[in-house]
C-alpha positions as CSV (number, residue, x, y, z in Angstrom):
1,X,5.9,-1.7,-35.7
2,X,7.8,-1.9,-32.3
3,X,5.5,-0.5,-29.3
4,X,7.8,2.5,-27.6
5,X,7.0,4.7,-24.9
6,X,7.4,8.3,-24.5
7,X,9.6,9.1,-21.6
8,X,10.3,9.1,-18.2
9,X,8.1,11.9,-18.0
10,X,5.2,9.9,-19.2
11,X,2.6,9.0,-16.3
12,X,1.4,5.2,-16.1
13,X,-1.5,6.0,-18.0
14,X,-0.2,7.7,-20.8
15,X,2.0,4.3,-21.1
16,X,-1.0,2.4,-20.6
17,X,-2.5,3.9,-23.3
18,X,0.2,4.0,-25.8
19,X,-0.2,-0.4,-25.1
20,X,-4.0,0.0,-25.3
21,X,-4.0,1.9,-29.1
22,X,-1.1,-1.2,-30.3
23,X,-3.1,-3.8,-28.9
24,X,-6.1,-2.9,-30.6
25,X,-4.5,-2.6,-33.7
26,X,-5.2,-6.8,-33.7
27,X,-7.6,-6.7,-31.2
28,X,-10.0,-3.8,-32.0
29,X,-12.9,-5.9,-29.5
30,X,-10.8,-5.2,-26.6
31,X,-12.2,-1.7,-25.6
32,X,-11.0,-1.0,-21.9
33,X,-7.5,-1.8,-20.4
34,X,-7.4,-1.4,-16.0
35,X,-5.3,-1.7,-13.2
36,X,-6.2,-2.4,-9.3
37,X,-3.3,-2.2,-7.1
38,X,-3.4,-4.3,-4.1
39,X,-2.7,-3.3,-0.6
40,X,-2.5,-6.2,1.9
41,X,-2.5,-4.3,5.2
42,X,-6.5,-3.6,4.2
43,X,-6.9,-6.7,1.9
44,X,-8.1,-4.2,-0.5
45,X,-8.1,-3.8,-4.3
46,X,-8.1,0.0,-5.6
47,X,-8.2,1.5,-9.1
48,X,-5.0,2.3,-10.2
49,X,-5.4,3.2,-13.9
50,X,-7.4,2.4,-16.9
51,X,-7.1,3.0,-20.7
52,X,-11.2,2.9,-21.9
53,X,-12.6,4.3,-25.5
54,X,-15.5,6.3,-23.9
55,X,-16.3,7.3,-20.4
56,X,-14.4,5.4,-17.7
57,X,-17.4,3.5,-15.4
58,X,-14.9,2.7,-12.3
59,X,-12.5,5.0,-10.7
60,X,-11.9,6.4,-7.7
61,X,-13.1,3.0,-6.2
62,X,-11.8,0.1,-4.0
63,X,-13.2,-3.2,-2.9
64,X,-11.6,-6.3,-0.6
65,X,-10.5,-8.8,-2.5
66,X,-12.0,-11.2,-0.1
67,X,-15.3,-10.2,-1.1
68,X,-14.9,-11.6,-4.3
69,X,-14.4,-15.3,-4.6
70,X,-13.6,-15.8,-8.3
71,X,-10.6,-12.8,-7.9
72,X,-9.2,-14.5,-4.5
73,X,-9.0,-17.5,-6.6
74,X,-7.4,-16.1,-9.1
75,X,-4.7,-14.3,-6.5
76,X,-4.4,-17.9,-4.7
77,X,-3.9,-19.7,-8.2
78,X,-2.1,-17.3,-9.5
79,X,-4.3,-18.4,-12.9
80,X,-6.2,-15.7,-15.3
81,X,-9.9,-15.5,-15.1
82,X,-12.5,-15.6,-17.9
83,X,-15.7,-14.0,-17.9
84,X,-17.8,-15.0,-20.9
85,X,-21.0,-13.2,-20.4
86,X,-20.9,-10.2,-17.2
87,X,-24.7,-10.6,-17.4
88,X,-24.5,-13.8,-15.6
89,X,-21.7,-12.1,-12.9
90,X,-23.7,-8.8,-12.8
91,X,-26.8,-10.1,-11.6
92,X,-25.3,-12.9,-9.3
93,X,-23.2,-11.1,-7.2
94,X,-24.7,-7.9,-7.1
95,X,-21.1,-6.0,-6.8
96,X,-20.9,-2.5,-7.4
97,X,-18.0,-2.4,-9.7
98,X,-19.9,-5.6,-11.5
99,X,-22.7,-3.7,-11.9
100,X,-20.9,-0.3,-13.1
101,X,-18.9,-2.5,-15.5
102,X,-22.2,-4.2,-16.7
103,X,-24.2,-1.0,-17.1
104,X,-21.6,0.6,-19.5
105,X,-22.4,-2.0,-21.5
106,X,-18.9,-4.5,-20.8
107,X,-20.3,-7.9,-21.3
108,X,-16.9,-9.7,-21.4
109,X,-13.5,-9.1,-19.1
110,X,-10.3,-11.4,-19.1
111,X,-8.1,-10.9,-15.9
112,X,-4.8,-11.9,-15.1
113,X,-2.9,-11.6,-11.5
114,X,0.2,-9.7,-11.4
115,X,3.3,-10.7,-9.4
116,X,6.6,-10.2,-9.2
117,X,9.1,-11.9,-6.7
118,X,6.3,-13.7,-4.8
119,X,4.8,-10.4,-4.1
120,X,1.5,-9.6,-5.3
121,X,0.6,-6.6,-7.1
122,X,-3.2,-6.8,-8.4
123,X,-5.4,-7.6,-11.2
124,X,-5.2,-6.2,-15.4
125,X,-8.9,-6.4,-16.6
126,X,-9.8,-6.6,-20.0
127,X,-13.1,-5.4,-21.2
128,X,-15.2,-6.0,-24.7
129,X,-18.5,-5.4,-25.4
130,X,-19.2,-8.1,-27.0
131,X,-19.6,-11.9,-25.1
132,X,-17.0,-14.5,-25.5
133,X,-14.3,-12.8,-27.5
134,X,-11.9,-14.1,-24.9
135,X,-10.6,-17.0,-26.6
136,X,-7.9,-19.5,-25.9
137,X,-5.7,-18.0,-28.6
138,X,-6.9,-14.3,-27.3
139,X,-6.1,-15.6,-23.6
140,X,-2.9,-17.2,-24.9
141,X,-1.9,-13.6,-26.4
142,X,-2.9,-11.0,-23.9
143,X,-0.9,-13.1,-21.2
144,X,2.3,-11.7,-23.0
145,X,0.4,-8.0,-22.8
146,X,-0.7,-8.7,-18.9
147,X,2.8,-9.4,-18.0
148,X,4.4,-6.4,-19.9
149,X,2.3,-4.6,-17.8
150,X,3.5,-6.0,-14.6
151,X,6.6,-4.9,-15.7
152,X,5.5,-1.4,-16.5
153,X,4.2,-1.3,-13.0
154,X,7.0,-2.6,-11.2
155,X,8.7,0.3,-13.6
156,X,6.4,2.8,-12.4
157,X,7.0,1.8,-8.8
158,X,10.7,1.5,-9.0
159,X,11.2,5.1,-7.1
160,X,9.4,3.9,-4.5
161,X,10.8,0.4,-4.0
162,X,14.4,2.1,-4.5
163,X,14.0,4.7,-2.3
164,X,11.6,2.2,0.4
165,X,15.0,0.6,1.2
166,X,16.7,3.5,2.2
167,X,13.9,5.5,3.7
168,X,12.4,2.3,5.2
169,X,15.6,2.3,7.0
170,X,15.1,5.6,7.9
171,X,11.4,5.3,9.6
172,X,12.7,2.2,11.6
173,X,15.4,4.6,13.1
174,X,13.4,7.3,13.7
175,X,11.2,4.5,15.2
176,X,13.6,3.8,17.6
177,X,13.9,7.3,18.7
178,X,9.8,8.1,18.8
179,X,7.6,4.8,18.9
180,X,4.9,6.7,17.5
181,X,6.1,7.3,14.4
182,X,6.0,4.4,12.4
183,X,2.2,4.3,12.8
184,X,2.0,7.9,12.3
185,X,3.4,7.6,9.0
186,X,1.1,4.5,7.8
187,X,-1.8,6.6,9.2
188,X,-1.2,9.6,7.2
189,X,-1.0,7.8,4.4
190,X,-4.4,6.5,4.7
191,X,-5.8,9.5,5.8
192,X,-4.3,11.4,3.0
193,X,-5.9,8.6,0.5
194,X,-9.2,9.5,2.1
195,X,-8.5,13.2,1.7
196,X,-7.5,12.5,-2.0
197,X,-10.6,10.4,-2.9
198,X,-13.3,12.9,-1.5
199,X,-11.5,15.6,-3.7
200,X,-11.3,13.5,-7.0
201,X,-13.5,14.9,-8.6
202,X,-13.3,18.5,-7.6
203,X,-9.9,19.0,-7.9
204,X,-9.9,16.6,-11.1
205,X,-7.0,14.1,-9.8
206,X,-7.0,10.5,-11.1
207,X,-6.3,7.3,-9.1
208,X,-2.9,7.2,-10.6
209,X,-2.1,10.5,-8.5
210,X,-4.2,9.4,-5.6
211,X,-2.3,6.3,-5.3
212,X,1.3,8.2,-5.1
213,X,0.1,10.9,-2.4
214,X,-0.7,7.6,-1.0
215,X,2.6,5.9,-1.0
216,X,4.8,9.4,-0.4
217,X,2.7,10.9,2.2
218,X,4.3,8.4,5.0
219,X,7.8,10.1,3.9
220,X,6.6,13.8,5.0
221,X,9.3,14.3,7.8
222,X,11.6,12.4,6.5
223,X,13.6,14.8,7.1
224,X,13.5,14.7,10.7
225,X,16.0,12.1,10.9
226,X,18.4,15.1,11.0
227,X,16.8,16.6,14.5
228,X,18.6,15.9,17.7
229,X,16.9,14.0,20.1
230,X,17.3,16.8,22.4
231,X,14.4,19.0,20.1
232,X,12.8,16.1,18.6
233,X,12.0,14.5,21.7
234,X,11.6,17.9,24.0
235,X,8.6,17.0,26.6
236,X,8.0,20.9,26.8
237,X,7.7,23.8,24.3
238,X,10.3,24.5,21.6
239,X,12.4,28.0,22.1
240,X,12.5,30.0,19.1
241,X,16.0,28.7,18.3
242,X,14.8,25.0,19.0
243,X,12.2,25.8,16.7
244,X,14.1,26.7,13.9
245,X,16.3,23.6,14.2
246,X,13.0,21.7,13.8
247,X,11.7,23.4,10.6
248,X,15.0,22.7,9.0
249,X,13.6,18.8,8.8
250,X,11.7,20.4,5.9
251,X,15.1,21.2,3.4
252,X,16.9,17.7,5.1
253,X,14.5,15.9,4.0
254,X,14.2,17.6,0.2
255,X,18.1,16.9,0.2
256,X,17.4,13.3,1.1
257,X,15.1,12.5,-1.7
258,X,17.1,14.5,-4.2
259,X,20.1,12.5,-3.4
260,X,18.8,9.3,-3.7
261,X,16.8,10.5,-6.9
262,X,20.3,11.1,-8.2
263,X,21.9,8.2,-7.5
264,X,19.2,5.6,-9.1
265,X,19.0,8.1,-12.2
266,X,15.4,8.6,-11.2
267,X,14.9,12.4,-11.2
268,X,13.1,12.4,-14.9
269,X,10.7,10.3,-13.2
270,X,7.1,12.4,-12.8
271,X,6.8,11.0,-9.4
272,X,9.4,12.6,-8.4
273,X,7.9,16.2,-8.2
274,X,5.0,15.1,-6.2
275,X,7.4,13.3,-3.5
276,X,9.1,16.9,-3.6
277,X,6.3,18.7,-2.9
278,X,4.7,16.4,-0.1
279,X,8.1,16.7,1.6
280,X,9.1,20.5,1.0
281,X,5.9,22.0,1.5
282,X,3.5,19.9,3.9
283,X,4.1,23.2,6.4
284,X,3.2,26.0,4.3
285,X,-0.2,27.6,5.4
286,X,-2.9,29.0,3.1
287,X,-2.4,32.8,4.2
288,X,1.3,32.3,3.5
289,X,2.1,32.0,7.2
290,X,3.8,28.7,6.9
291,X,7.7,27.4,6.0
292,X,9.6,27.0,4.7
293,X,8.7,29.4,1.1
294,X,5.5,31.2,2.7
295,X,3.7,29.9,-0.6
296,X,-0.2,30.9,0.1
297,X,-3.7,29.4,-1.1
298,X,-3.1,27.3,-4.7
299,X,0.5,28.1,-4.3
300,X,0.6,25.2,-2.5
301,X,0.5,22.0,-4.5
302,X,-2.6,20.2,-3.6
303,X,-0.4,16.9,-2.7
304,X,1.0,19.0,0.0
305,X,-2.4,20.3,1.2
306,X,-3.7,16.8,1.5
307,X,-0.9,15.6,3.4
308,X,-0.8,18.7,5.3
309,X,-4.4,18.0,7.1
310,X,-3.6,14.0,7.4
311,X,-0.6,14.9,9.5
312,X,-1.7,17.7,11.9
313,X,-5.1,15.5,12.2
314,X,-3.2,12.3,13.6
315,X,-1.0,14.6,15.6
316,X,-3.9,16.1,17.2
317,X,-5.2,12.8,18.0
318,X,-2.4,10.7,18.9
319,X,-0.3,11.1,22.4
320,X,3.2,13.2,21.9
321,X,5.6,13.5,24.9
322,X,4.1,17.4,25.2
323,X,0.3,16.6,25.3
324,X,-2.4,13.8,25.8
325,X,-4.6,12.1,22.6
326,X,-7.3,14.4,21.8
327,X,-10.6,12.5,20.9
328,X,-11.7,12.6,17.0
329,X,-14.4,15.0,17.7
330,X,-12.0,17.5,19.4
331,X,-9.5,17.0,16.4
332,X,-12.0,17.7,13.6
333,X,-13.0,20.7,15.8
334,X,-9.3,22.4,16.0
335,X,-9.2,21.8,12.4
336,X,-12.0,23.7,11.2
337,X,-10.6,26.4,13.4
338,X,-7.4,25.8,11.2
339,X,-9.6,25.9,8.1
340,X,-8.9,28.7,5.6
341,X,-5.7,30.7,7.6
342,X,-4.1,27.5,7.3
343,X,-5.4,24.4,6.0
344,X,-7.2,24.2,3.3
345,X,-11.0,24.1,3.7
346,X,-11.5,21.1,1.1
347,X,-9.7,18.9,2.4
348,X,-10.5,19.6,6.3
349,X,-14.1,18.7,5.0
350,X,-13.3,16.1,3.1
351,X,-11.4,14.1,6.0
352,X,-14.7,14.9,8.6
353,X,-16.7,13.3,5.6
354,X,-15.0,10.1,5.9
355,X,-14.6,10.4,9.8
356,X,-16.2,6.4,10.3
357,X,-13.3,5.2,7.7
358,X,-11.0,7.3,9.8
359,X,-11.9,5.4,12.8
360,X,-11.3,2.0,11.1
361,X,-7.7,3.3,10.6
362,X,-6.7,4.1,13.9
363,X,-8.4,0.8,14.9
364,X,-5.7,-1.0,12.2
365,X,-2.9,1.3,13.0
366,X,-2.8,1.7,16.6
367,X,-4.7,4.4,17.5
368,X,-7.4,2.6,19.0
């Protein structure tokens, strides 16, 4: 029986699932299927996905990889790692996501490095309750699995490595034009990560949709490419007609991404709405005062809400050629003010909650 998938539509885990019920059709032992994604600017590992029969003990959750000695040797060997008995692990290295693993009762995990091109992507773990099922022969098979889910991620991730060519392209010009704004837009995406992860639960997202605010939140203003210098770069106050120019980055943006959707045949893909929404409606408000649609309250997609707060937060607090860097404190303060008309309360807290990991990401990004 061939192993299909179901569509474009079909999220990562719902593909990762579909995998999960074939494989243990020979492998019934093999009882949880994850993915950690890798980012190298923070040297951390973050959960990505995860297939598990029963509750899932590690999500919203992310760890440096140079914390863990047996995983950097994996990454730097680029060889799979056996774990025979998570006992031993668990009560060694004291880990958290050893421990969680542990305490649902995991006592076995087979892990194999994923990279394509040279470029590492992270880690699929394999979990079984039972100790040493991970034999030679198992190993020897799930290799074959490990890899077909590389390629299921590098699948996953093709809209954004298609379109990262052309919009890359796009930042480094608008780079050229503002200085800040290549560091704005790999700030907002960590602050929008942070906003996302405090939410989680609340708002019931998973990892997989945490990590793709994550990678479309930097392409907000894309759109702004289309903004003359003489508005985009104004020292002083926008007229109304000025103004108007500038909100149109907004629907030149949308176009942008639809285009390029088109011509790579990627607008089935279900990443492709979210990108949409980051981009068309990061400027609505939550009283409906915003642009460009006036959407109010829930109206606005939540992926836009996230991004929404990242962006005016490191606006507020960077230097722009019409005001001076306002300090964290002061920032946090105009936002609560925002909170409610328009910003949404949730995730205005949930940034202030994270305010001493926002400080590490102005120290790696720039800000301070």
């Amino acid at each position: 029986m061939p192993l299909t998938y179901s569509s474009k539509n079909a999220t990562f885990t719902q593909d990762l699932r579909s995998l999960h019920d074939y494989l243990r059709k020979e492998h019934p032992f093999i009882e949880r299927i994850s993915v950690a994604l890798y980012d190298d600017a923070t040297d951390m590992l973050k959960t990505y996905s995860n297939s598990t029969y029963g509750d899932n003990p590690l999500k919203f959750y992310e760890f440096p990889l140079g914390k863990s000695a047996s995983l950097s040797e994996s990454y730097r060997t680029r060889s799979p790692r056996i774990i025979d008995d998570l006992e031993n692990l668990a009560g060694s290295a004291k880990q958290t996501h050893s421990q969680k693993i542990y305490q649902s009762g995991y006592r076995s995990s087979y892990t194999y490095p994923i990279f394509f091109h040279d470029k590492f992507f992270g880690f699929v773990f394999f979990n079984a309750k039972e100790p040493s099922v991970f034999s030679e022969e198992v190993a020897y098979r799930l290799n074959y699995v490990a890899d077909l889910i590389g390629i299921m991620i590098q699948l996953d991730h093709q809209m954004h490595t298609v379109l990262d060519a052309t919009l890359k392209s796009t930042i480094e010009l608008t780079g050229l034009r503002d200085n800040e704004t290549k560091e704005h837009t790999y700030r907002v995406a960590h602050y929008a990560r942070l906003i996302a992860l405090e939410i989680a639960e609340s708002h019931q997202l998973n990892d997989e949709f945490i990590e793709n605010v994550f990678q479309f939140a930097p392409l907000h203003d894309v759109g702004k490419i289309a903004i003359p210098d003489s508005i985009l770069l104004k020292p002083g106050k926008l007229t109304v007609a000025e103004f108007d120019i500038m909100k149109s980055h907004v629907s030149h943006g949308a176009a942008l991404i639809r285009k390029q959707l088109e011509t790579f045949q990627l607008e089935e893909l279900h990443q492709a709405q979210i990108l949409l929404n980051i981009v068309l409606y990061h400027h609505e408000a939550m009283d409906g005062s915003g642009y460009q649609e006036g959407l109010k309250g829930e109206e606005i997609p939540i992926e836009a809400r996230i991004t929404s707060v990242a962006d005016i937060f490191d606006a507020l607090t960077t230097e722009r050629p019409y005001k001076h860097a306002w300090s964290n404190q002061e920032a946090f303060d105009e936002l609560h003010k925002m909170s409610g008309w328009k910003l949404d309360p949730a995730c205005v807290d949930a940034l202030y909650k994270r305010s001493r990991e926002v400080e590490s990401i102005q120290s790696l990004f720039g800000r301070l």
